[in-house]
N, C-alpha and C positions, 0 to 999 in steps of 0.2 A: 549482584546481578540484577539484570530486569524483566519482568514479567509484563508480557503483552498480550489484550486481550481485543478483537477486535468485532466490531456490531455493526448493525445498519444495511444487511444485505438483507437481499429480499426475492421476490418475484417482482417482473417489470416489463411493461409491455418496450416494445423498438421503438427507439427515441425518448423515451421517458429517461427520468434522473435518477442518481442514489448517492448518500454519501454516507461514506465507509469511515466510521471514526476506530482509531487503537489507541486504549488508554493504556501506560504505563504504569509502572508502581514496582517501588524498590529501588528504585534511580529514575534521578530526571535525566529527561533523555534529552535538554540543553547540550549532555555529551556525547551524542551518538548522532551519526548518521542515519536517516529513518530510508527504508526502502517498501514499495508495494509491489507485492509477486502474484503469481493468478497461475492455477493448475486447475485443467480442463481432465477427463478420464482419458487414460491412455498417450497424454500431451505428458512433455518433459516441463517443469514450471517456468513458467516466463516473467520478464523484467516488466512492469506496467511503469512504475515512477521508482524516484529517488530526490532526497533533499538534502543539502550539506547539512553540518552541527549547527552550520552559520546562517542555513535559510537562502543564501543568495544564489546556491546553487542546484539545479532540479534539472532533470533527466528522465525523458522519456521514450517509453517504448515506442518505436514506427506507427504500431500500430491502433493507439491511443492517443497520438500528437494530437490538440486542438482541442481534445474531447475530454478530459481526463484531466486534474487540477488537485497536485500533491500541498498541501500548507501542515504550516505545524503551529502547538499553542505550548510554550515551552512553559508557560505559568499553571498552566494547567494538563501538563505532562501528557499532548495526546497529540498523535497525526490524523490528517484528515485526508480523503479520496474523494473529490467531486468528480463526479462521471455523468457526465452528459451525452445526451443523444446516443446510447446505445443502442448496442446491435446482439445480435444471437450471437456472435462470435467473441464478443465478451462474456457469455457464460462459462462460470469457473468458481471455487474457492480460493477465495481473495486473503492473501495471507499478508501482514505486515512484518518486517524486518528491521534489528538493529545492530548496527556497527558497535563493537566496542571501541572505548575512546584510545585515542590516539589513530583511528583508521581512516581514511577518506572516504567519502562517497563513491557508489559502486553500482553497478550494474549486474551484476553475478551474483547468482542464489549464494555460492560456496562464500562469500565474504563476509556474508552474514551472520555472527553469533548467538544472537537473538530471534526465535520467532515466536508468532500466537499461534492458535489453534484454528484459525482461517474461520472465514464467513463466507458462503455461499450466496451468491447470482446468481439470478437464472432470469433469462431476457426471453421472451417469449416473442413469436413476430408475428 
């Protein structure tokens, strides 16, 4: 199995940047489907990205399109969240997700077998 850990959240004013790295370890996740999820208090957890095993493929949340930028470093077992120009309403614990292999890329918390222990946003305006 794989253990995901993920850093790089912060406090940040509206419009400023942050980028969210999730190292692996225990498996390269070259097999996995990687996904980025964000739970807000009282919110049900939401889809923000997602990226094939193969990389060619990524998916994003509505609400994140244009602003938000899923990559992966399969050499060095980590995904990455560039998030630009936020807002207050990207406040949330940022959790990363991974497929087990054989599964495709997905948009749904439930598909995911793997998760970290989230990293906290917090966008001030």
């Amino acid at each position: 199995q794989v253990q995901l850990v993920e850093s790089g959240g912060g406090l940040v004013q509206a419009g400023g940047s942050l980028r969210l790295s999730c190292a692996a370890s225990g498996s390269t996740i070259s097999i996995y489907a990687m996904g980025w999820f964000r739970q807000a208090p009282g919110k049900e957890r939401e889809f923000v990205a997602a990226m094939s095993r193969s990389g060619t493929i990524t998916y994003y949340g509505d609400s994140v399109k244009g602003r938000f930028t899923i990559s992966r470093d399969n050499a060095k077992s980590t995904v990455y969240l560039q998030m630009n120009s936020l807002k207050s309403e990207d406040t949330a614990v940022y959790y990363c997700a991974a497929d087990r292999p054989g599964k495709g890329v997905s948009r749904t918390a439930a598909s995911y077998d793997y998760w970290g222990q989230g990293t906290q946003v917090t966008v001030s305006s």
